[in-house]
C-alpha positions as CSV (number, residue, x, y, z in Angstrom):
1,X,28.4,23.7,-33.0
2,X,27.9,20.0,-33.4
3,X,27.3,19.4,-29.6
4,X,24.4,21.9,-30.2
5,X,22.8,20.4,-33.4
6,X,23.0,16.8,-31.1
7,X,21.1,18.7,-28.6
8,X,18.3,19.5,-31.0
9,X,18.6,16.1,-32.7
10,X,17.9,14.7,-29.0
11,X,14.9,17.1,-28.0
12,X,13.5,15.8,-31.8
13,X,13.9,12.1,-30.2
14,X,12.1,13.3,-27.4
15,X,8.8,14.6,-29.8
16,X,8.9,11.7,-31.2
17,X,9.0,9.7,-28.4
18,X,5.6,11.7,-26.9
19,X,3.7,11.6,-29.9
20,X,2.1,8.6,-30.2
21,X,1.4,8.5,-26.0
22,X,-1.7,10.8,-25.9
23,X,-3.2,9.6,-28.7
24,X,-4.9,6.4,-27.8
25,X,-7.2,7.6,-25.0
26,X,-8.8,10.5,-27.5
27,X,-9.2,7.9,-30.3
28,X,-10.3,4.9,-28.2
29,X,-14.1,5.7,-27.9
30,X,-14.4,5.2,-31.6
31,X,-12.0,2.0,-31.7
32,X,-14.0,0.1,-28.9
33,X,-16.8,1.2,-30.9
34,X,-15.3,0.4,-34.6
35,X,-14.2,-3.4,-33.3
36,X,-17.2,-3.8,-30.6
37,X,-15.2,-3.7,-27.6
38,X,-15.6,-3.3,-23.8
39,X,-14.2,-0.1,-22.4
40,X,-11.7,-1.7,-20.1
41,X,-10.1,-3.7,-23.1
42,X,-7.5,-0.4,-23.4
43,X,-6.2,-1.6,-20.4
44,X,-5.0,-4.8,-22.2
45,X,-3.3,-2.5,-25.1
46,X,-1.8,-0.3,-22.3
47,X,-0.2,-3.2,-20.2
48,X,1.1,-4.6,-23.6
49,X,2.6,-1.8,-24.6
50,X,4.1,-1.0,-21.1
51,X,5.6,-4.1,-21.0
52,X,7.5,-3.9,-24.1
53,X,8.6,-0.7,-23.3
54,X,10.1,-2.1,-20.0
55,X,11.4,-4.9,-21.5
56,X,13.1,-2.4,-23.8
57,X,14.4,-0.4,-21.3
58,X,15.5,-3.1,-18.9
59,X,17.6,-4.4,-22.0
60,X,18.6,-1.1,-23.4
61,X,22.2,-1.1,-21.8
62,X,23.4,-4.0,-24.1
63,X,21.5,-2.6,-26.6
64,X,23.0,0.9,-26.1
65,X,26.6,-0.7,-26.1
66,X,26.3,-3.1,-29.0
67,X,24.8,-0.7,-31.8
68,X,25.4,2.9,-29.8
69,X,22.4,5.9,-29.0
70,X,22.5,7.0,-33.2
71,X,21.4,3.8,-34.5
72,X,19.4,3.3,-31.7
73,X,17.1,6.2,-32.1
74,X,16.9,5.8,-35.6
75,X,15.3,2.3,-35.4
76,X,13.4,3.4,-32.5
77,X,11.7,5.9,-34.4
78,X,11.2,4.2,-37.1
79,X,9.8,1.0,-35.4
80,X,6.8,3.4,-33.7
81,X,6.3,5.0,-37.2
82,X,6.1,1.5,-39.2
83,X,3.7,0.5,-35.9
84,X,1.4,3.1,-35.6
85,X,1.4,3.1,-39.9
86,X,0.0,-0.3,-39.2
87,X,-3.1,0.7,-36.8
88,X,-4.0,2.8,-39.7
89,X,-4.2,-0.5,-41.4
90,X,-5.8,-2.8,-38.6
91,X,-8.5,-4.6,-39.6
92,X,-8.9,-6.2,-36.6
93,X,-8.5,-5.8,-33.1
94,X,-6.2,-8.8,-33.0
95,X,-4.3,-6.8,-35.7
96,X,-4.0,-3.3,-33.1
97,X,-2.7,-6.4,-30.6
98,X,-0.1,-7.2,-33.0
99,X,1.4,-3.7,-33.7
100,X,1.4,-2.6,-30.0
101,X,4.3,-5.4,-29.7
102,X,7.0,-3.2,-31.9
103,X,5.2,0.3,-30.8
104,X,6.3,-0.5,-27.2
105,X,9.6,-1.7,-27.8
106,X,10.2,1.5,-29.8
107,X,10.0,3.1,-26.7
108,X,11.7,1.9,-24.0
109,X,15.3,1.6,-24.9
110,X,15.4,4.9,-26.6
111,X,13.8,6.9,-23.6
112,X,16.9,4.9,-21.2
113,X,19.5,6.0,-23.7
114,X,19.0,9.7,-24.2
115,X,17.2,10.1,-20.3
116,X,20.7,8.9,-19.1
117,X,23.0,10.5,-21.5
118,X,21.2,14.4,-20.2
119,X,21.0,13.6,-16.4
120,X,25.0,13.2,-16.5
121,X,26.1,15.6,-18.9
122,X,23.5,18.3,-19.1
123,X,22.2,20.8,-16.3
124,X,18.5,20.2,-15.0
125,X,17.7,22.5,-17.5
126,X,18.1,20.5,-20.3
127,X,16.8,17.6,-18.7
128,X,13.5,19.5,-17.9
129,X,13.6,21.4,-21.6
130,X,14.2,17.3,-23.4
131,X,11.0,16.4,-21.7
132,X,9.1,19.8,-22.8
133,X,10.1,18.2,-26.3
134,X,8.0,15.2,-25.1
135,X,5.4,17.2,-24.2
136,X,5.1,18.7,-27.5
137,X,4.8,15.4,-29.2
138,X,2.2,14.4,-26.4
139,X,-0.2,17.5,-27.2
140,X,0.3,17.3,-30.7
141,X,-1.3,13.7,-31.1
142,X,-4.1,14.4,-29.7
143,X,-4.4,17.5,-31.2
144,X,-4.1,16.1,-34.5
145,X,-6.2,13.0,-34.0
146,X,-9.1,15.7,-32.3
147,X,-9.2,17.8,-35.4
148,X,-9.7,14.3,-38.3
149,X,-12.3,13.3,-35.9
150,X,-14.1,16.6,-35.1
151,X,-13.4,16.5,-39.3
152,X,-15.5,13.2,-39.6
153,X,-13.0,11.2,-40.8
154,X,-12.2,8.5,-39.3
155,X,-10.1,6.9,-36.2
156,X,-7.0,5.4,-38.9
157,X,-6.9,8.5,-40.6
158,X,-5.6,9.8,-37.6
159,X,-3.0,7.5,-37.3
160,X,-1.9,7.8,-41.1
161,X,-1.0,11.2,-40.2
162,X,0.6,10.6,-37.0
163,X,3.2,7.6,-38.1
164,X,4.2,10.0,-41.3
165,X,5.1,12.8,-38.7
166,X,6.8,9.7,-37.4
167,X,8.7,8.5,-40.1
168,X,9.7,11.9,-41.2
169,X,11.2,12.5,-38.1
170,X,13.5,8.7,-38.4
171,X,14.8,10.4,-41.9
172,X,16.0,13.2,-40.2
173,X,17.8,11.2,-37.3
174,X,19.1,8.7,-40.5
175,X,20.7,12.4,-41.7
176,X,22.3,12.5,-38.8
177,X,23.8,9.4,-38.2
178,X,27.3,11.3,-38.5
179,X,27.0,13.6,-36.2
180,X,26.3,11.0,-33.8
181,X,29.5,9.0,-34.7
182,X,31.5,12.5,-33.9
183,X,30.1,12.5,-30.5
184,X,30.3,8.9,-29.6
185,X,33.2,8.6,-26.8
186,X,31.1,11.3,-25.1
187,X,27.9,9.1,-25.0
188,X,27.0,7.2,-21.9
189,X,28.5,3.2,-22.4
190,X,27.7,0.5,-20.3
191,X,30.0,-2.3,-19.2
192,X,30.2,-5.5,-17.0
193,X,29.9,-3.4,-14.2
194,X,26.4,-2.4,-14.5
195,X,25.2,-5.9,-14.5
196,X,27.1,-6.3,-10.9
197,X,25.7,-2.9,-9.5
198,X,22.2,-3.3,-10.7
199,X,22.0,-6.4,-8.4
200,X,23.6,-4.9,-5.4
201,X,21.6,-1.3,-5.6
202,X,17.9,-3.6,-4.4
203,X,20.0,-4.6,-1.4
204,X,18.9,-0.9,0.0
205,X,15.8,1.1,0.5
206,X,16.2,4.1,-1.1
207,X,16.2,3.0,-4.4
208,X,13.5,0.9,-4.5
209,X,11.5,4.6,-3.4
210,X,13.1,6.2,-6.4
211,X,11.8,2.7,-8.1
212,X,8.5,2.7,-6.7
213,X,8.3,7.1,-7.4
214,X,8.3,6.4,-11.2
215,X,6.5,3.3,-11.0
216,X,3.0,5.6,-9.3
217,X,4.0,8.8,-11.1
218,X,3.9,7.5,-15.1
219,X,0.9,5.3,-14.1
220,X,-1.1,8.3,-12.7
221,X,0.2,10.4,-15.8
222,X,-0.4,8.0,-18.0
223,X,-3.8,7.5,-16.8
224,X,-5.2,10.5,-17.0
225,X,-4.2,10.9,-20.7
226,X,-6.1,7.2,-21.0
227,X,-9.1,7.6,-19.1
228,X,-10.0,11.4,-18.8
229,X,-11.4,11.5,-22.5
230,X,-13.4,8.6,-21.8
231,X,-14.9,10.3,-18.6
232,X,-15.4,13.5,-20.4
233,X,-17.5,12.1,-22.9
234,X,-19.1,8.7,-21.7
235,X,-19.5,9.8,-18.2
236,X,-20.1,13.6,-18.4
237,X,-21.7,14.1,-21.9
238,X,-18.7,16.3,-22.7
239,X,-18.5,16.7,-27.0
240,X,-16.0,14.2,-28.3
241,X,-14.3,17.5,-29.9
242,X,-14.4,19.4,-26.9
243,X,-12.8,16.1,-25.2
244,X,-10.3,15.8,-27.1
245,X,-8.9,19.3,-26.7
246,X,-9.0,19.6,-23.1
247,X,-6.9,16.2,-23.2
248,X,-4.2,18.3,-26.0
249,X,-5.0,21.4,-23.3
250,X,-3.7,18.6,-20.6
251,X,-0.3,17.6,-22.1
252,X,0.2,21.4,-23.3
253,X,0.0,22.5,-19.8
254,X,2.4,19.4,-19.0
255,X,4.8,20.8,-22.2
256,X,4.7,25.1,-20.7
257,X,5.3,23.5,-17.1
258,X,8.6,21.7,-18.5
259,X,9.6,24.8,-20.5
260,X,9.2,27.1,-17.2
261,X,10.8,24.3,-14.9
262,X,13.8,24.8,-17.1
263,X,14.2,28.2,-16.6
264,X,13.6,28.3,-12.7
265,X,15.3,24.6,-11.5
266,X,18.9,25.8,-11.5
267,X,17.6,28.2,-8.8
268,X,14.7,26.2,-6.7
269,X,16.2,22.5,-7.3
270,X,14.5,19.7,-8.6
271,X,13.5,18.6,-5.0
272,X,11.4,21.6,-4.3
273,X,10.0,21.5,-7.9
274,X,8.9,18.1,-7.1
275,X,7.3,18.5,-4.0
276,X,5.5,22.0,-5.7
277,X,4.3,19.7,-8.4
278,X,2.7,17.3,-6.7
279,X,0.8,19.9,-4.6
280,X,-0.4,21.5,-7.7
281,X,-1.6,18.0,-9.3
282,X,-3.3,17.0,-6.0
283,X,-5.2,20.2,-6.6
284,X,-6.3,19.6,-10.0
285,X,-7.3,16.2,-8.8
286,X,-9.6,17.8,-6.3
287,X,-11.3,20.0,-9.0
288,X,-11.7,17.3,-11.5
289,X,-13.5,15.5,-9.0
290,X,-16.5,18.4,-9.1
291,X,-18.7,17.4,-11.3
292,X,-21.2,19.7,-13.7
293,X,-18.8,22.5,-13.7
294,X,-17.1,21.8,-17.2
295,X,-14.9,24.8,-16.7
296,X,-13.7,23.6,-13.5
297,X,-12.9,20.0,-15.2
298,X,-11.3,21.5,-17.8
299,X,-8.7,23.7,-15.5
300,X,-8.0,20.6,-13.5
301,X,-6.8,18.8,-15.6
302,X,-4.6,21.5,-16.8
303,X,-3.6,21.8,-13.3
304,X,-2.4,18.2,-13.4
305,X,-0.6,18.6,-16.7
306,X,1.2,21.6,-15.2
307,X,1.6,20.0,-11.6
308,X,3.0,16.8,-13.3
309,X,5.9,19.0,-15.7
310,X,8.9,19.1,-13.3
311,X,8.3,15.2,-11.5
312,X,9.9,12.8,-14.0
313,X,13.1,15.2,-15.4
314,X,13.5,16.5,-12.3
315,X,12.9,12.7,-10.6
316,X,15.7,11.9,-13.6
317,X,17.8,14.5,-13.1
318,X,18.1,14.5,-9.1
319,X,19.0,10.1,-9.6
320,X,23.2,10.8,-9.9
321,X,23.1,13.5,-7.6
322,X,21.7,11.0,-4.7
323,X,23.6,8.1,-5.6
324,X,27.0,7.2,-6.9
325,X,27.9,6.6,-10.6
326,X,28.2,3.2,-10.8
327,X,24.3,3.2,-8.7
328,X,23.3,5.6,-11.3
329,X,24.1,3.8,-15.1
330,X,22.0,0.6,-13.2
331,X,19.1,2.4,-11.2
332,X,18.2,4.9,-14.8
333,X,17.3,1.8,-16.9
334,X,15.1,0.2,-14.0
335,X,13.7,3.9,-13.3
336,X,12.9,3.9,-17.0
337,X,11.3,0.5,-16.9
338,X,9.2,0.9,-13.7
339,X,7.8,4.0,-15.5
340,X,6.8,1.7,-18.6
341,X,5.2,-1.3,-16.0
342,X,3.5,1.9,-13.6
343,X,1.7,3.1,-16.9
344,X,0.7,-0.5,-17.8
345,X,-0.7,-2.1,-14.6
346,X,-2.2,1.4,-12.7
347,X,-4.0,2.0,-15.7
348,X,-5.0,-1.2,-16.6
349,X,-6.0,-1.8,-13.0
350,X,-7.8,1.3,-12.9
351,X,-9.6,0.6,-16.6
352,X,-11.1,-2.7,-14.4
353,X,-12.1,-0.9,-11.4
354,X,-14.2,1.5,-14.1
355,X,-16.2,-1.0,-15.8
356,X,-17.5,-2.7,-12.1
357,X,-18.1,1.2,-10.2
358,X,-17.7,4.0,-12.7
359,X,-15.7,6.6,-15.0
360,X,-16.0,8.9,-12.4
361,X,-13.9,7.1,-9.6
362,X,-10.7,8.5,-12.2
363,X,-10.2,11.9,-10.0
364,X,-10.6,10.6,-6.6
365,X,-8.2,7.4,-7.6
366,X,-5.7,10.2,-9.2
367,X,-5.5,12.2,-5.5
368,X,-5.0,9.4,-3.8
369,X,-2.4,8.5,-5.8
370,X,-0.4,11.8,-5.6
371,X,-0.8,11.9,-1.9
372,X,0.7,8.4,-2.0
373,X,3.5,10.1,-3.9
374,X,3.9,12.9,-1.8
375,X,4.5,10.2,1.1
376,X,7.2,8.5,-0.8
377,X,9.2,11.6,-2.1
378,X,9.4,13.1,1.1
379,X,10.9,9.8,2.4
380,X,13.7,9.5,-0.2
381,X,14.5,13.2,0.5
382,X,14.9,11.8,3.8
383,X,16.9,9.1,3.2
384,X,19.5,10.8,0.1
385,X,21.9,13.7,0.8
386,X,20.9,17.2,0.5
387,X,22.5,18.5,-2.8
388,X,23.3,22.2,-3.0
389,X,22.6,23.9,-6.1
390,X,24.2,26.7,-7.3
């Protein structure tokens, strides 16, 4: 019984953890507008928060080891609620700078801790169902911050509600500080050894590829939920309300792909699921590209949320079953932080490339990016050993 109330106290980690990630891109037309700001100043935000996040994760096995996952996910969470609590209250831009710094570093050694504790001692399932929990998080931001704008309130009422969702959710995980403390000896706990495998893993190829897959994958994912609102309605004339629910319609398709991975991966594997889901994003790249067709644009981009679903759990997931234990505890944390620097410096990059061509270069810049990915996985497959699944 209390092994399954941890499982739902990690899946609520997981919600937490996606909830403040989709929210940006829908509010930032009425930031850069609010503080008088160029469009590709969200790359700045992005790469700061990325980096923090890496510098999180990157650090999270000491961190992990010194104060354990419970008290871990409880500051976490609480750190991103205080944060985005204090973007309700920026009255600068200088200010949004400033709380971006704890937001990021919320993240990052959190997402290591619980990512590696459910690739070695859950099924692909669970891995794929955790990050469904992201995804719920992820539509319900932009969900919420949609509805107080399409309300005409304004862009930090948004984020009042958000960081009390937030903070709610760090009083429950403070409720359950216990329960964690029961399951300790069963939670993943680094030693000296990681510090001596994590320098001899670079020395081959194939985990730089597993690196480099995360690195392009949460930068194209986390573009999209960045950019594609500002397309929609700076580029296309799309209604900021409309916008913002195909962007929640984006991350939902991203959530029901996660919850149906689940229930098929034990079967297929993740490597098939993988190479499905890229096809099926490289295909809702295609139709984004078409422009004046707003139907098209909006199944697109559900096609990328959905194509998206089983690439980073079942990426996770697959990373101890092509390389040994001790390979594994070192390569999660720089998977993790590769992820955090891929969403900061593709995005960023992209958000410069936007302001000298235009918006519209997003969907042709997403497909090559997938094909690039498509490219890389089939190389690792290569290169690791065929797991069987049963």
């Amino acid at each position: 019984m209390a092994s399954i109330i941890l499982l739902v106290v990690i899946y609520l980690a997981f919600v937490s953890l996606g909830l403040p990630d989709g929210v940006f891109g829908v509010a930032w037309p009425d930031i850069r507008m609010n503080f008088s700001m160029p469009i590709e100043t969200a790359g700045l935000v992005t790469v700061l928060l990325m980096s923090f996040s890496a510098l999180s994760s990157f650090s999270s096995g000491k961190v992990l080891h010194r104060f354990g996952t419970a008290k871990v996910t409880l500051i976490s969470c609480l750190m991103t609620g205080l944060a985005l609590l204090g973007y309700s209250k920026a009255p600068t831009f200088a200010w949004l700078i400033v709380f971006t710094i704890p937001l990021g570093l919320g993240q990052g050694a959190v997402d290591s801790g619980l990512n590696n504790y459910v690739a070695n001692n859950y099924s692909s399932r669970h891995m794929n169902w955790l990050h469904c929990c992201w995804g719920v998080g992820a539509s319900l931001g932009p969900f919420i911050m949609t509805k107080i704008l399409a309300s005409g309130r304004v862009w930090q009422s948004g984020y009042s509600v958000i960081s009390m969702i937030q903070l709610s959710l760090a009083f429950i995980f403070l409720l359950g500080l216990k329960l964690w403390k029961e399951e300790k000896r069963d939670l993943i706990e680094e030693d000296t050894s990681q510090n001596k495998s994590g320098i001899s893993i670079l020395k081959s190829i194939s985990p730089w590829l597993g690196i480099l897959m995360f690195f392009i994958y949460a930068g194209t994912e986390y573009s999209v939920g960045l950019w594609a609102n500002s397309m929609l309605v700076e580029s296309r004339g799309i209604p900021k309300e409309t916008a913002g629910y195909w962007i929640s319609y984006y991350y939902g398709a991203l959530m029901t792909g996660r919850f149906l991975t689940g229930v098929v991966v034990n079967k297929l594997g993740n490597r098939a699921l993988i190479r499905i889901g890229l096809i099926i994003a490289a295909l809702g790249g295609i139709l984004v590209y078409i422009p004046n067709l707003p139907f098209i644009t909006m199944i697109g981009l559900m096609l990328i949320g959905l194509g998206f679903a089983p690439i980073y759990p079942c990426m996770m997931h697959e990373t101890p079953r092509r390389f040994d234990e001790a390979t594994t505890k070192a390569l999660i944390g720089y998977q993790v932080g590769a992820a955090c620097l891929g969403g900061s410096i593709l995005s960023a990059l992209l958000g410069v490339i936007f302001s000298k061509t235009s918006l519209e270069f997003l969907a042709p810049s997403l497909t090559m990016l997938l094909i690039a990915m498509i490219g890389i996985s089939e190389w690792l497959n290569r290169r690791t050993k065929k797991i069987i699944y049963n």
